[in-house]
C-alpha positions in Angstrom: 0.0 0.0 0.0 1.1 3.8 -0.6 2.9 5.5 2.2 0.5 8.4 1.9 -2.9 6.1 1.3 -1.8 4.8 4.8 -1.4 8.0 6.5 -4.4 9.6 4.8 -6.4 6.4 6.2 -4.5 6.5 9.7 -5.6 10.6 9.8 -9.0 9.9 8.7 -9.5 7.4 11.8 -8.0 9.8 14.2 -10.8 12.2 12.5 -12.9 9.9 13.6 -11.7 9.6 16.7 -12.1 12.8 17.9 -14.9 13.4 16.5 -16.8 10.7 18.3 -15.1 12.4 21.3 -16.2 15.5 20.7 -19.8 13.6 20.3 -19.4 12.2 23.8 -18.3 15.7 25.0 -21.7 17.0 23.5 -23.8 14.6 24.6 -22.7 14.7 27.7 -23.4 18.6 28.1 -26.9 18.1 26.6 -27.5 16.6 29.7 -25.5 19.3 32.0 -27.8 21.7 30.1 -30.8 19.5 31.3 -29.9 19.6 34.5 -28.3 23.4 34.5 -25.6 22.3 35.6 -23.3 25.3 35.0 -20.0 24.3 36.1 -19.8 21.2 34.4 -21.4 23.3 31.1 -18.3 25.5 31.2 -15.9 22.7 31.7 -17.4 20.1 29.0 -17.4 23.8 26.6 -13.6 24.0 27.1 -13.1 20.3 26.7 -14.8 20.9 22.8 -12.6 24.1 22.7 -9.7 21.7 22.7 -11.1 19.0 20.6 -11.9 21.3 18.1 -8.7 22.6 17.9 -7.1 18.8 17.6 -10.1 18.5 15.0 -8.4 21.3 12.7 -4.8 20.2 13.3 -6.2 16.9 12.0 -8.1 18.3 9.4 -4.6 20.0 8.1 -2.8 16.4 7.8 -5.7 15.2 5.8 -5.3 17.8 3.4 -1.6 17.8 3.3 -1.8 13.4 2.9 -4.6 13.9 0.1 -2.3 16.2 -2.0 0.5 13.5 -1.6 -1.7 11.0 -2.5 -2.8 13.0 -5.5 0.5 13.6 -6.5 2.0 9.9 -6.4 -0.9 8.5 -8.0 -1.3 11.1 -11.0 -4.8 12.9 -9.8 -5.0 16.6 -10.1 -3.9 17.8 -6.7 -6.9 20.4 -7.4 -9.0 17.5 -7.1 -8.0 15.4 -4.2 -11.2 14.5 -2.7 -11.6 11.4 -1.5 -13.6 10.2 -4.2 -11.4 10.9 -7.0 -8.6 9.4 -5.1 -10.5 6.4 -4.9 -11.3 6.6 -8.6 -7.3 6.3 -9.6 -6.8 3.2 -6.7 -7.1 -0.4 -6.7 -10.3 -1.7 -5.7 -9.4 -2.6 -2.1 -7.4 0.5 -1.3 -10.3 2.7 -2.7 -12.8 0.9 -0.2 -10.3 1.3 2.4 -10.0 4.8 2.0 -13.7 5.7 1.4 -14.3 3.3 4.1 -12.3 5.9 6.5 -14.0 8.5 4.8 -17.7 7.6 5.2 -16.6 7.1 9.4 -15.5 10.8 9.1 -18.6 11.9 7.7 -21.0 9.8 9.8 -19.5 11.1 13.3 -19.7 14.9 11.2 -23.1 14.6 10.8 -24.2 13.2 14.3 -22.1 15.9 15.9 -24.6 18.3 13.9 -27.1 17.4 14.9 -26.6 17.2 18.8 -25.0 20.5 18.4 -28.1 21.8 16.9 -30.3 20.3 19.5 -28.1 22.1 22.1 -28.6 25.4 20.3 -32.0 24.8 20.7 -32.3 23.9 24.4 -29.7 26.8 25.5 -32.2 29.2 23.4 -35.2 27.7 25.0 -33.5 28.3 28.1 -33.0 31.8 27.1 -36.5 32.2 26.2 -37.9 30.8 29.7 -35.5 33.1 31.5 -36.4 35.9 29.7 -40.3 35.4 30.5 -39.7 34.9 34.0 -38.1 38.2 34.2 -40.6 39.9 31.9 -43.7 38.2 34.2 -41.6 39.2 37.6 -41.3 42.7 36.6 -44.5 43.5 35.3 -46.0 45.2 38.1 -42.2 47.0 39.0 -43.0 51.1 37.5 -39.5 52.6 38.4 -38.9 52.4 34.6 -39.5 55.6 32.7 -40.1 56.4 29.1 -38.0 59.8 27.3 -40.9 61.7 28.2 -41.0 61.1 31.5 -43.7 59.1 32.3 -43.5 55.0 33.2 -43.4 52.6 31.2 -46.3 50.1 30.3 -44.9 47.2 29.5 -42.0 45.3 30.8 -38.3 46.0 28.9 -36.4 42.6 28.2 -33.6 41.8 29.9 -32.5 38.9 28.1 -32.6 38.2 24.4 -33.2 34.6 23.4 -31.2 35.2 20.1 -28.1 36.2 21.8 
């Protein structure tokens, strides 16, 4: 096997590696979210921090073993996706690689979505916050408006888009 179809297939599993630990990582502060567990938010948000960070150095050796492989195989290193690398390889290297490759893209595409699902329960948390505050200070007057006079309704104090 090519030297760089090896490495490109040993980067793509530690890809997926850390991608299934950043998964974890997620998952696990969906449920710190759950139970508002602040703390352990902030320190599971650093531990992606650092993983994301491992996550772009990876990224960088896949790119740089893809050109390689590109360029010892005679594919345009313009095109060195993993599918037209696999296009210019022997059968069972090709499977290999996209084999690697579909891994990377499965463990993308869960992270998505839990990250999205966390979006959504931060903002809902947001949003709840936000009416509580709205609700406890309806009755409070010691707003006023630029003429003056008090205010009617309540000002936000949060913004669930934020």
């Amino acid at each position: 096997m090519n030297p760089a179809l090896s490495q490109l297939i040993a980067v793509l599993r530690a890809q997926a590696d850390s991608l299934e630990q950043a998964l974890n990582l997620t998952e696990r502060q969906t449920d710190a979210i759950v139970r508002r567990e602040l703390d352990r938010i902030n320190e599971l948000s650093r531990s992606l921090e650092v993983e994301v960070v491992e996550g772009r150095k990876l990224e960088e050796r896949r790119h740089g073993f893809a050109a390689e492989l590109a360029a010892a195989i005679g594919v345009d290193v313009g095109d060195s996706t993993l599918s037209a690398l696999a296009a210019a390889l022997p059968r069972q290297e090709a499977n290999a690689l996209l084999k690697a490759g579909e891994t990377v893209i499965r463990a993308v595409e869960q992270l998505a979505r839990r990250s999205v699902a966390n979006r959504q329960l931060l903002e809902h948390e947001l949003a709840v916050i936000d009416q509580v505050m709205r609700i406890a200070h309806r009755g409070d007057r010691s707003t006023y408006s630029g003429g003056g006079t008090y205010h009617d309704s309540p000002i936000a104090i949060l913004d669930a888009r934020a």
